[in-house]
DRENDO-1510 file (C-alpha; in Angstrom, 1 decimal, always signed):
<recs>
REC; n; res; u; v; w
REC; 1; UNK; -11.0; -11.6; +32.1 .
REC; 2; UNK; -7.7; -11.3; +31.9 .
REC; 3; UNK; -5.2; -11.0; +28.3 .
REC; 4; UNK; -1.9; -11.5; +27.1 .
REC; 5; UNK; -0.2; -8.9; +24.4 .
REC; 6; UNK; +2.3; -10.0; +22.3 .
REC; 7; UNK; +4.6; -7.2; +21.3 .
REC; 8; UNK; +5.9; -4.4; +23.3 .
REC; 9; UNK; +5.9; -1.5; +20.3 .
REC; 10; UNK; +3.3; +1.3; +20.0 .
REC; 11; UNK; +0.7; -1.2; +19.2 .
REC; 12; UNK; +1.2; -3.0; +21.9 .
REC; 13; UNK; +2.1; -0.5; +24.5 .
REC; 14; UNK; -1.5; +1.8; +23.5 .
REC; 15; UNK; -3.4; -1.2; +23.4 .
REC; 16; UNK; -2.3; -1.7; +27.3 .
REC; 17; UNK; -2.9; +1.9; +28.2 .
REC; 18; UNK; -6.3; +1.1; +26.9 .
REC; 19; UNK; -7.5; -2.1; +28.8 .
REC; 20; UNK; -6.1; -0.2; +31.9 .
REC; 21; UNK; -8.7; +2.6; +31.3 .
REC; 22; UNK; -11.2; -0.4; +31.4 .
REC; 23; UNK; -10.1; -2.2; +34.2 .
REC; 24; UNK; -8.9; -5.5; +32.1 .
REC; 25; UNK; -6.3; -7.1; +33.2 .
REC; 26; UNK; -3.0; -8.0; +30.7 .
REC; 27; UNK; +0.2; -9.0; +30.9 .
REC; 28; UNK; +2.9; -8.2; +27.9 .
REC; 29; UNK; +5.6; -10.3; +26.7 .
REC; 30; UNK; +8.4; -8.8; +24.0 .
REC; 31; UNK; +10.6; -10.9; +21.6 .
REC; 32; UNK; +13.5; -8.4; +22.3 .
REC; 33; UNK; +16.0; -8.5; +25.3 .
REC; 34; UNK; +15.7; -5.2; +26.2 .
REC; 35; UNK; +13.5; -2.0; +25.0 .
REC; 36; UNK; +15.8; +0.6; +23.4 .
REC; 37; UNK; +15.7; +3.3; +21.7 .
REC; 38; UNK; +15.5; +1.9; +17.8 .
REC; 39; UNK; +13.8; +3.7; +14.9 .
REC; 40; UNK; +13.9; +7.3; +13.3 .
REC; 41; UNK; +10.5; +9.2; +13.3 .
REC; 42; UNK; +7.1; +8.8; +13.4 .
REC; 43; UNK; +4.1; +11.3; +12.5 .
REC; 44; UNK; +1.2; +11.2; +14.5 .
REC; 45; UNK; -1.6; +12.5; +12.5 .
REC; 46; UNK; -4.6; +14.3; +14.1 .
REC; 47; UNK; -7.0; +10.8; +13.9 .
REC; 48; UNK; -3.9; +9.7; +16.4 .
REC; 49; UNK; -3.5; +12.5; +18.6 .
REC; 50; UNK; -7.7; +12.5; +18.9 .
REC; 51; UNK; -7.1; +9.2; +20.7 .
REC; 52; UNK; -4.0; +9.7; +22.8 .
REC; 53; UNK; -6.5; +12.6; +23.9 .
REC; 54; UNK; -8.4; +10.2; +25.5 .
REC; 55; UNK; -5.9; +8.8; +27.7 .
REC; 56; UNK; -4.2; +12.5; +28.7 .
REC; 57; UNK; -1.6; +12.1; +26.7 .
REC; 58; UNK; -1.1; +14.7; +24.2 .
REC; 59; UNK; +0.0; +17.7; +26.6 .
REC; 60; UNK; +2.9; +15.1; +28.0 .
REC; 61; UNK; +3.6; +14.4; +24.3 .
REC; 62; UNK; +4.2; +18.1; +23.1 .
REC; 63; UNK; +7.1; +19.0; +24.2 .
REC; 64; UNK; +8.9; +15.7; +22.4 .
REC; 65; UNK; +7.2; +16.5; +19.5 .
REC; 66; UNK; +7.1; +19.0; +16.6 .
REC; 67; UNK; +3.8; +20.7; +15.3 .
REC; 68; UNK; +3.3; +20.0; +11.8 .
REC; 69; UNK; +1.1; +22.5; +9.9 .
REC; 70; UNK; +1.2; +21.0; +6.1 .
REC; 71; UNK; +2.2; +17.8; +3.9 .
REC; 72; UNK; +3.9; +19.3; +0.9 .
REC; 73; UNK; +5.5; +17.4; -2.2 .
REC; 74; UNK; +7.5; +18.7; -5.2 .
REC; 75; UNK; +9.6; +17.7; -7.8 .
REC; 76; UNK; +13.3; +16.8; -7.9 .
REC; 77; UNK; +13.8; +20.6; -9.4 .
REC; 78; UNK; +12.2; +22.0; -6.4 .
REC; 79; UNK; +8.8; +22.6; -7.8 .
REC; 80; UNK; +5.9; +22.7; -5.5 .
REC; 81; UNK; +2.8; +19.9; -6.8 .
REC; 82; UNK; +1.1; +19.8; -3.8 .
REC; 83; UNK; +0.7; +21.5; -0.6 .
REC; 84; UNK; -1.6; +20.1; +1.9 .
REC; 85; UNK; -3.1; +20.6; +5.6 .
REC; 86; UNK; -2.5; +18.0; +8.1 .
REC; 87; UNK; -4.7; +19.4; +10.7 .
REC; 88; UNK; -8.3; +18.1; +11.2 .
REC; 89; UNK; -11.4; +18.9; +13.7 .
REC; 90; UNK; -13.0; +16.6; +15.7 .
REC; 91; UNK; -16.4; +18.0; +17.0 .
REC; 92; UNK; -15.5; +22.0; +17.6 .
REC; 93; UNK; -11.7; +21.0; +18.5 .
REC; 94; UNK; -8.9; +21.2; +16.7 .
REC; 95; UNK; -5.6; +18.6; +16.5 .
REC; 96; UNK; -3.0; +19.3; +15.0 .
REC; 97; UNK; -0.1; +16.5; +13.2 .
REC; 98; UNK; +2.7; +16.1; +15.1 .
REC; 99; UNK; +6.4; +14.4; +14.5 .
REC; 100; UNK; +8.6; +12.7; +17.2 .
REC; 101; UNK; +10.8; +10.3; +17.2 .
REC; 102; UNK; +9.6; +7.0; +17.9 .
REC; 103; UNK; +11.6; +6.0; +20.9 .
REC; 104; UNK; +10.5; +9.2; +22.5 .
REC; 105; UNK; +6.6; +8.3; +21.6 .
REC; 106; UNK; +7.3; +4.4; +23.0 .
REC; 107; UNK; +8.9; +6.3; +26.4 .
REC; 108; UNK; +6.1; +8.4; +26.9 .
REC; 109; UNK; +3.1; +5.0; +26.3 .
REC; 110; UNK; +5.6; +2.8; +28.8 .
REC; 111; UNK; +5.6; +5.9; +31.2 .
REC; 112; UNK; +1.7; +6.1; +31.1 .
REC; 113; UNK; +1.3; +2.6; +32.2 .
REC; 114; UNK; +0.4; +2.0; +36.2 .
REC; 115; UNK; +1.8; -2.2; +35.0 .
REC; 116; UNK; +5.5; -1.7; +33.8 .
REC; 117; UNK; +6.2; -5.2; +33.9 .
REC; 118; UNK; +6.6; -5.9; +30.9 .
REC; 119; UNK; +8.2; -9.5; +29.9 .
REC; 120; UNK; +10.9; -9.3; +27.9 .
REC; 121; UNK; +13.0; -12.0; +26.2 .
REC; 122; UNK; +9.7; -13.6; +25.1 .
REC; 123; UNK; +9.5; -14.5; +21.6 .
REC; 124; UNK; +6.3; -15.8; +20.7 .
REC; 125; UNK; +6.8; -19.3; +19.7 .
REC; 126; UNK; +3.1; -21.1; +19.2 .
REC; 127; UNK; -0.5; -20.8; +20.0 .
REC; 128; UNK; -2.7; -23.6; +21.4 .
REC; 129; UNK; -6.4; -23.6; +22.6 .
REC; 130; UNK; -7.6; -25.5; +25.7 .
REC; 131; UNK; -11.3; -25.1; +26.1 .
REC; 132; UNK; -12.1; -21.2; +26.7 .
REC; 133; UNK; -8.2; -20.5; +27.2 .
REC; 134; UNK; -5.6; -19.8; +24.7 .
REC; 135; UNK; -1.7; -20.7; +26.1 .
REC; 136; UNK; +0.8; -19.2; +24.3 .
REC; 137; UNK; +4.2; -21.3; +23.8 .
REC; 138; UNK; +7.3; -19.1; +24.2 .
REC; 139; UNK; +10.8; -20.0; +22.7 .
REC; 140; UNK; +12.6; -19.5; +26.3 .
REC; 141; UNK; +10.2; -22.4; +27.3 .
REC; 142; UNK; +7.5; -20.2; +28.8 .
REC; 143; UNK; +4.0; -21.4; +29.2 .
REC; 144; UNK; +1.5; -18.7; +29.6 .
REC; 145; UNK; -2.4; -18.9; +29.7 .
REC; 146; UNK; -5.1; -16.4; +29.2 .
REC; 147; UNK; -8.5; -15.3; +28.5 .
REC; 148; UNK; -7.5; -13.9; +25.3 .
REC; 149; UNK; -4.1; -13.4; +23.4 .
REC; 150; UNK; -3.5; -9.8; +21.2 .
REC; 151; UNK; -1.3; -10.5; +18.5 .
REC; 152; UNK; +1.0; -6.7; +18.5 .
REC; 153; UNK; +4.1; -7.8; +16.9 .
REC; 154; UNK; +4.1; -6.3; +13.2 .
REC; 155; UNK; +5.2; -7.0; +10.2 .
REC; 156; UNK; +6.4; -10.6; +10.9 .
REC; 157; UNK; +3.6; -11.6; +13.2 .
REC; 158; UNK; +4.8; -15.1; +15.3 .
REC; 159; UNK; +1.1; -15.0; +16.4 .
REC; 160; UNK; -0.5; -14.4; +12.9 .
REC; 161; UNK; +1.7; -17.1; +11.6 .
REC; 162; UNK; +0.9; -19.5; +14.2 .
REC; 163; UNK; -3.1; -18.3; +13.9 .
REC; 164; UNK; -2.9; -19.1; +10.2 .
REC; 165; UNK; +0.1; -21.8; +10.2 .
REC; 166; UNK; -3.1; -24.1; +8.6 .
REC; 167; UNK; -2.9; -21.2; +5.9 .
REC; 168; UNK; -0.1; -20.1; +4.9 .
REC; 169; UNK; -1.4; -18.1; +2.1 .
REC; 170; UNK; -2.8; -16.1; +5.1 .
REC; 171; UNK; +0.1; -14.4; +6.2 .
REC; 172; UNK; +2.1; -13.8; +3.2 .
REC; 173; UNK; +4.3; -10.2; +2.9 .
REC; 174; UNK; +3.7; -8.6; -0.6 .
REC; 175; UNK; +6.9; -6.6; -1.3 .
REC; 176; UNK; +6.8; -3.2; -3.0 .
REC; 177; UNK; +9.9; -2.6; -5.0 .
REC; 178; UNK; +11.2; -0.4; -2.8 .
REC; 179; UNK; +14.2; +0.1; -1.2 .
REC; 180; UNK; +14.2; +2.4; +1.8 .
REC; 181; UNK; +16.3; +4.1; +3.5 .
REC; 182; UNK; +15.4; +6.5; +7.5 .
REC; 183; UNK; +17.8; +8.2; +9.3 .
REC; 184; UNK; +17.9; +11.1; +11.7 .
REC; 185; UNK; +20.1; +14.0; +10.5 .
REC; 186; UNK; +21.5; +16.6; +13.5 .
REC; 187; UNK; +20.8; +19.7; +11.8 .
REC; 188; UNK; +18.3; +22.9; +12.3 .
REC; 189; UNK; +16.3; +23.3; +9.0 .
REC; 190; UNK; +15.9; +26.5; +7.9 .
REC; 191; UNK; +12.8; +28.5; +9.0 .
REC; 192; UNK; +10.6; +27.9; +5.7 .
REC; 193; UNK; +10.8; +23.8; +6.4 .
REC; 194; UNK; +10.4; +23.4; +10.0 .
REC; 195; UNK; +6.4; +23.4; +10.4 .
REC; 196; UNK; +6.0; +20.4; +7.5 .
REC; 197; UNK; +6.7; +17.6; +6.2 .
REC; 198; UNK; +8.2; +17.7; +3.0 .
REC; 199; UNK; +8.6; +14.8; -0.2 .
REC; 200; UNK; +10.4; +15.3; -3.1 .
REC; 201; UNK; +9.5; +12.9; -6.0 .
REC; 202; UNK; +12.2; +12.2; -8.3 .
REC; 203; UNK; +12.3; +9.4; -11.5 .
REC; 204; UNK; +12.1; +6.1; -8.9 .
REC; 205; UNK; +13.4; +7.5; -5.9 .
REC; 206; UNK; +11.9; +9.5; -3.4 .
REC; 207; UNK; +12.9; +11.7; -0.7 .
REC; 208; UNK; +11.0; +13.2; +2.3 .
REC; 209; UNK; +12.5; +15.0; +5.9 .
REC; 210; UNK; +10.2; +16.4; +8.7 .
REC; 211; UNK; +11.3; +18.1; +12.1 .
REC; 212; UNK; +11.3; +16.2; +15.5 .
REC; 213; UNK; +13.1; +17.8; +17.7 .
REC; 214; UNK; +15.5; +21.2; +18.1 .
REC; 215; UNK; +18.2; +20.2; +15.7 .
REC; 216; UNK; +17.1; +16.8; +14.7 .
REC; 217; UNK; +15.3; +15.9; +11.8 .
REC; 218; UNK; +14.0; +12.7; +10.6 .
REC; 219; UNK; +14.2; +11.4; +6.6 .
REC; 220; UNK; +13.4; +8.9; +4.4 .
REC; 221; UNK; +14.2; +8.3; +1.3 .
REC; 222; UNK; +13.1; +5.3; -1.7 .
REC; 223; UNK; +14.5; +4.0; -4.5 .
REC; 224; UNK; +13.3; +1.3; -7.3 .
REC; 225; UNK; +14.4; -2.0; -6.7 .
REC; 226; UNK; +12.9; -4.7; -8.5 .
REC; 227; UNK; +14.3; -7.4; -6.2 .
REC; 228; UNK; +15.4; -7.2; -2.9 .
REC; 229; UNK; +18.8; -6.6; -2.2 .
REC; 230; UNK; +21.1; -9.5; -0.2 .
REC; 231; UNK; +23.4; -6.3; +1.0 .
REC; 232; UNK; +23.4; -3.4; +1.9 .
REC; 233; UNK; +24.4; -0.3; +0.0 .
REC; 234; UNK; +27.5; +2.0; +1.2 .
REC; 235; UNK; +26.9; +5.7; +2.3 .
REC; 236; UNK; +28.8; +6.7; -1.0 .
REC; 237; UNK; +26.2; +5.1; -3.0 .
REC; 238; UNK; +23.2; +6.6; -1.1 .
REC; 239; UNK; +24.6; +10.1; -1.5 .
REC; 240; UNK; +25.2; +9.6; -5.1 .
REC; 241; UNK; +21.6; +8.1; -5.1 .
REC; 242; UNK; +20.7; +12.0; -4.3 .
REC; 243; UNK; +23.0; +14.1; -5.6 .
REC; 244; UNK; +20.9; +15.4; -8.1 .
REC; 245; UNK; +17.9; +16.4; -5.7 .
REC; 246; UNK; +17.6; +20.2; -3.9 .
REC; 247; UNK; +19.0; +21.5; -0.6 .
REC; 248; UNK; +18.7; +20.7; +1.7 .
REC; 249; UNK; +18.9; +16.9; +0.8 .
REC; 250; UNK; +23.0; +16.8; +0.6 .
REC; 251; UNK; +23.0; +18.2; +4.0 .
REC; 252; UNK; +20.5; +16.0; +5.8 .
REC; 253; UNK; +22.5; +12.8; +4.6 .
REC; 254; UNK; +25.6; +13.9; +5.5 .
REC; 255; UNK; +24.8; +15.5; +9.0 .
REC; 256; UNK; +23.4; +11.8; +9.6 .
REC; 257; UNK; +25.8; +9.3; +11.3 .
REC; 258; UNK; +26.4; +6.0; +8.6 .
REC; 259; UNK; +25.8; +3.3; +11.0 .
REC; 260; UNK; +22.5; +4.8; +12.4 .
REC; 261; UNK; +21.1; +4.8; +8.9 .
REC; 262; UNK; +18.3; +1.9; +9.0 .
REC; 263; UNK; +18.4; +0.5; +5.7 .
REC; 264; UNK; +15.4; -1.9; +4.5 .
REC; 265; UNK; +12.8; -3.3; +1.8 .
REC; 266; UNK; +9.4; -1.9; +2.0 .
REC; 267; UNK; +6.9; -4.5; +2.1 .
REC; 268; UNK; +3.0; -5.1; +3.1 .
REC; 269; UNK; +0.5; -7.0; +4.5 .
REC; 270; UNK; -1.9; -9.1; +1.8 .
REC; 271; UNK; -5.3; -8.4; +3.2 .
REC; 272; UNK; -6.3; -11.3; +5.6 .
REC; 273; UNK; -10.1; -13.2; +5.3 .
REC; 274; UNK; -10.0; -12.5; +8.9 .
REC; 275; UNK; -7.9; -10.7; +11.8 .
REC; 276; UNK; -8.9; -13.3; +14.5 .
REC; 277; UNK; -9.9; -16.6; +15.6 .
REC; 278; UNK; -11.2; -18.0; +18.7 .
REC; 279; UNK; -9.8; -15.7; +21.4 .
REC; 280; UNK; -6.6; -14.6; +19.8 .
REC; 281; UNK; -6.7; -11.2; +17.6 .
REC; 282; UNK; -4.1; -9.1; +15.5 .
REC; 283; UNK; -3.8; -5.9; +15.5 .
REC; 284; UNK; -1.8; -3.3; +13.9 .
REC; 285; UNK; +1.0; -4.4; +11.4 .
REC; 286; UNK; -0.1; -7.8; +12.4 .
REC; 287; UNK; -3.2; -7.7; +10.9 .
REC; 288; UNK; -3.1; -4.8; +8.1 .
REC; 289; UNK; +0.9; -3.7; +7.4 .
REC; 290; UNK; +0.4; -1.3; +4.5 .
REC; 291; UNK; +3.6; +0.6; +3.0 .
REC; 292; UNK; +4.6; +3.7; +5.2 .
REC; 293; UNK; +3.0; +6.1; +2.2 .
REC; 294; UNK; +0.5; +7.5; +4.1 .
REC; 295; UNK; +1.9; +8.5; +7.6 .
REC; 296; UNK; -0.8; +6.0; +9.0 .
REC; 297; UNK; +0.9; +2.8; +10.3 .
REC; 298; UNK; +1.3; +3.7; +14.0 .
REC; 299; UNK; -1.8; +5.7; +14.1 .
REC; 300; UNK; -4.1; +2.9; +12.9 .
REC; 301; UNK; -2.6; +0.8; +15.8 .
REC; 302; UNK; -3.6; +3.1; +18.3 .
REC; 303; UNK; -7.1; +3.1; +16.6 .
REC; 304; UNK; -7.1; -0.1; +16.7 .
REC; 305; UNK; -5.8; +0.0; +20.4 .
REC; 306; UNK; -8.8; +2.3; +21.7 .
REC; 307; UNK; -11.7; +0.0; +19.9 .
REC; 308; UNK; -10.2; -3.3; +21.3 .
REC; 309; UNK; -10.4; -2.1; +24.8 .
REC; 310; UNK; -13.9; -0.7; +24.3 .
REC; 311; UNK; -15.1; -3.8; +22.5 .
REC; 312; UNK; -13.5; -6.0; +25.1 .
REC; 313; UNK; -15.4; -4.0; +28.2 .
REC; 314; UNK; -18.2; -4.0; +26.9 .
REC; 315; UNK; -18.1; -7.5; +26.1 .
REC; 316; UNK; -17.5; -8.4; +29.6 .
REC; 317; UNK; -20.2; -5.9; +31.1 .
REC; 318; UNK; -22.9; -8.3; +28.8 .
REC; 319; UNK; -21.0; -11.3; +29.7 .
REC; 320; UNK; -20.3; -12.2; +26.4 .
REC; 321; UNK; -16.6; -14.0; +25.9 .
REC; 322; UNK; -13.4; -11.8; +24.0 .
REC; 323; UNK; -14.3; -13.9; +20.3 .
REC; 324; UNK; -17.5; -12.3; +20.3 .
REC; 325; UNK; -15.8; -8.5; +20.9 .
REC; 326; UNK; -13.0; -9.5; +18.3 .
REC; 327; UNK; -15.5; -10.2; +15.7 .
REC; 328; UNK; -17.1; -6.6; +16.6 .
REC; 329; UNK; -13.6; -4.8; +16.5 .
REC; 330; UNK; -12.9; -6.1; +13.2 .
REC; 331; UNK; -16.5; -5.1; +11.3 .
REC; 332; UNK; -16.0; -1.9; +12.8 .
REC; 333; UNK; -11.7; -0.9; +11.4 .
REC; 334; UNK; -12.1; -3.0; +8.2 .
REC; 335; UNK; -13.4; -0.7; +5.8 .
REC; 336; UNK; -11.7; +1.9; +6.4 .
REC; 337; UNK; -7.8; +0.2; +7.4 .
REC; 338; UNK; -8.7; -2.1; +4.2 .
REC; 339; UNK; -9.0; +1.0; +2.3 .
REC; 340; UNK; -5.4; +2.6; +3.7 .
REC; 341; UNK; -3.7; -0.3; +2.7 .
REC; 342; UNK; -4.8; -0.1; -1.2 .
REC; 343; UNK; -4.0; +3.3; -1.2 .
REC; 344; UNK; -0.8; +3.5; +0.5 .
REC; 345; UNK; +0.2; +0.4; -2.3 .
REC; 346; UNK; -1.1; +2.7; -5.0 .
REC; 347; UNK; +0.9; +6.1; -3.7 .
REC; 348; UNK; +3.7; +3.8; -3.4 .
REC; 349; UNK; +3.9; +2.6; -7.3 .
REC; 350; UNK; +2.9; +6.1; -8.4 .
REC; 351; UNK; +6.3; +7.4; -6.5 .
REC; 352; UNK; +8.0; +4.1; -7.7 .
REC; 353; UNK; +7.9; +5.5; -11.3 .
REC; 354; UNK; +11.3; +5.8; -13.1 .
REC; 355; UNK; +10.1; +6.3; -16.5 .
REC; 356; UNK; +10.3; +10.1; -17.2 .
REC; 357; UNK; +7.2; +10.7; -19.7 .
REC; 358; UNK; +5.3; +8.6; -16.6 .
REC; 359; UNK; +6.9; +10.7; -14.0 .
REC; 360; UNK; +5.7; +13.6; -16.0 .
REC; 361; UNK; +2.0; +13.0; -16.4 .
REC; 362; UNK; +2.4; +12.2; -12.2 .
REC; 363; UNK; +3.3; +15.3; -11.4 .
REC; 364; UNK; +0.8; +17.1; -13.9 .
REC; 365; UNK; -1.8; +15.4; -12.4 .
REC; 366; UNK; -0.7; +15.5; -8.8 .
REC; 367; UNK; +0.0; +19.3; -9.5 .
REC; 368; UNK; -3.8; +19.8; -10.6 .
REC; 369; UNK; -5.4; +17.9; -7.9 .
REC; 370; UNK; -8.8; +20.0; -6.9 .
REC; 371; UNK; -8.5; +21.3; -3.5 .
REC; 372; UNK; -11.9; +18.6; -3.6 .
REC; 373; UNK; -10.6; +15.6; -3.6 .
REC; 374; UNK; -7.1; +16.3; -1.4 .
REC; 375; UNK; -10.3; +17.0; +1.7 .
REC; 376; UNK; -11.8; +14.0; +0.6 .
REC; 377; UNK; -8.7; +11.9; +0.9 .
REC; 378; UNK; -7.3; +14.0; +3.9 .
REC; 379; UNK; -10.9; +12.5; +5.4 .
REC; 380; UNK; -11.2; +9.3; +4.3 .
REC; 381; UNK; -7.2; +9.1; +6.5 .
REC; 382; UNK; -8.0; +11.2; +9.7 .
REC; 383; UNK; -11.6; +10.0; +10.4 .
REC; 384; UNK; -12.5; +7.8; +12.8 .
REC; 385; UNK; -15.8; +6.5; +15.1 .
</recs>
């Protein structure tokens, strides 16, 4: 059996590492002409790094990454509501949340892989069936055919939209009202930030900054926008945006270069009646984008990466064909991917909040939070089979 994987990110690149630890064969094609280096930072949570375990690939990711010891949020007068661990054991061992930045995390998946050929200047164009085959259509004019097709390319899915073109209610983007803004500042934090990950919850906007690397530390911050913007704001405006919020906010902006700010609208995925069809299946933000509130959009791609190849090798050990393994990959991440989404919406309104008396009783209640239900949610996120 032998696949194609649309999309060359983290997705796509772990899902390869996978079905080479099974012996499936694959080729991947990428919409972009080159890979480089795009992105700010990523967290890779413990459920994340408990997976890259499997492939040996946590020791070669250390010493890119920063440990992270605790998730902590407070208010736009420096208050502390909430201080959290973001470490979690998996049967007697510990892992422990780390940050990088995402090209270095892409760089370490591509230098994992025995295949490097990767296909670039493939966009995905269109999908079409031919008996037990799927060929996908190309807009360079490329014809390729396979056994089965993953669907890695994110947000904007060419395969999900082709999968569901006869829906197009299917694939539609739900946005947030939210505009976001990542960068990475060239600074050293002081001592008392550099082992967390820190958000600062204002009256609609939002700020939060982690360490990545020696003198390099990733932000983000939000700000209510009822409708999406047609241009971009200036770096004046951003800083004024903040100027009310605590050190070491001011510094992190400015210590960031303008033009490598990535400016966007926060959107998600509405929850699809089903992830495959045939012998074509998404995965990642192809199949469940949820708003980056959570930490979790990269790490539930590589879950999703690890069951596919297991469901696909097992599959072709009982001689059974790839739909039958999609249809087991999907019962098996629903529930709980289903359930990330809905949150990640809700945290994402919650910080959304501009009225003050609203932004008031937030932070009361998130300041009150039994120690209960922060382990029950810290489970729900860094569980996995």
């Amino acid at each position: 059996m032998k696949g194609i994987i649309v999309g060359a990110g983290i997705g796509g690149l772990t899902t390869a590492i996978a079905l080479e630890s099974q012996g499936i064969e694959y080729q991947i094609f990428e919409a972009a002409p080159e890979l480089s280096v795009k992105g700010a930072g990523i967290l890779i949570p413990p459920n994340a790094m408990a997976v890259l375990a499997q492939y040996n690939l946590v020791e070669a990711l250390k010493p890119f990454a920063q440990p992270i010891q605790s998730m902590v949020i407070m208010n736009a007068n420096g208050e502390v509501l909430s201080s959290s661990s973001t470490n979690y054991v998996y049967h007697g061992k510990s892992f422990q949340t780390h940050a990088i930045h995402r090209g270095e995390l892409q760089k370490l998946l591509l230098n994992k892989l025995n295949n490097k050929q990767i296909n670039l200047g493939h966009k995905c164009d269109n999908l079409n069936f031919n008996g037990n085959k799927v060929e996908v259509d190309f807009y360079n004019k490329a014809n390729i055919r396979a056994d089965f097709v993953i669907g890695a390319d994110g947000l904007r899915s060419k395969v999900r939209n082709s999968l569901f073109s006869r829906h197009s209610a299917e694939s539609s983007l739900r946005y947030s009202g939210q505009l976001c803004w990542r960068g990475v500042a060239n600074i050293e934090l002081d001592e008392k930030w550099r082992t967390q990950l820190t958000e600062i919850w204002g009256q609609g906007t939002r700020f939060g900054f982690v360490k990545i690397a020696p003198e390099q530390v990733y932000w983000y911050a939000t700000q209510h926008q009822k409708s999406p913007l047609e241009q971009k704001s200036n770096f004046q405006s951003l800083i004024s945006h903040f100027a009310h919020y605590p050190s070491p906010v001011q510094a992190l902006i400015e210590s960031t270069q303008p033009n490598q700010i990535i400016q966007d609208h926060i959107y998600d995925l509405a929850p699809l009646s089903s992830w495959s069809d045939s012998n074509v299946v998404l995965m990642g933000d192809a199949a469940h984008a949820s708003t980056p509130n959570l930490g979790q959009g990269g790490a539930q791609a590589i879950e999703d990466a690890h069951l596919l190849a297991q469901t696909l090798s097992s599959a072709i050990s009982q001689d059974q064909d790839a739909e039958a393994a999609f249809k087991i990959f999907e019962k098996a991440r629903r529930k709980k991917v289903d359930n990330l989404v809905k949150t990640a919406w809700q945290i994402g309104q919650v910080t959304n909040l501009s009225n003050p008396v609203a932004c008031y009783m937030r932070n009361t209640a998130v300041k009150h939070m039994s120690r209960f239900m922060i382990q029950k949610s810290t489970q729900q996120m860094y569980a996995w089979p």
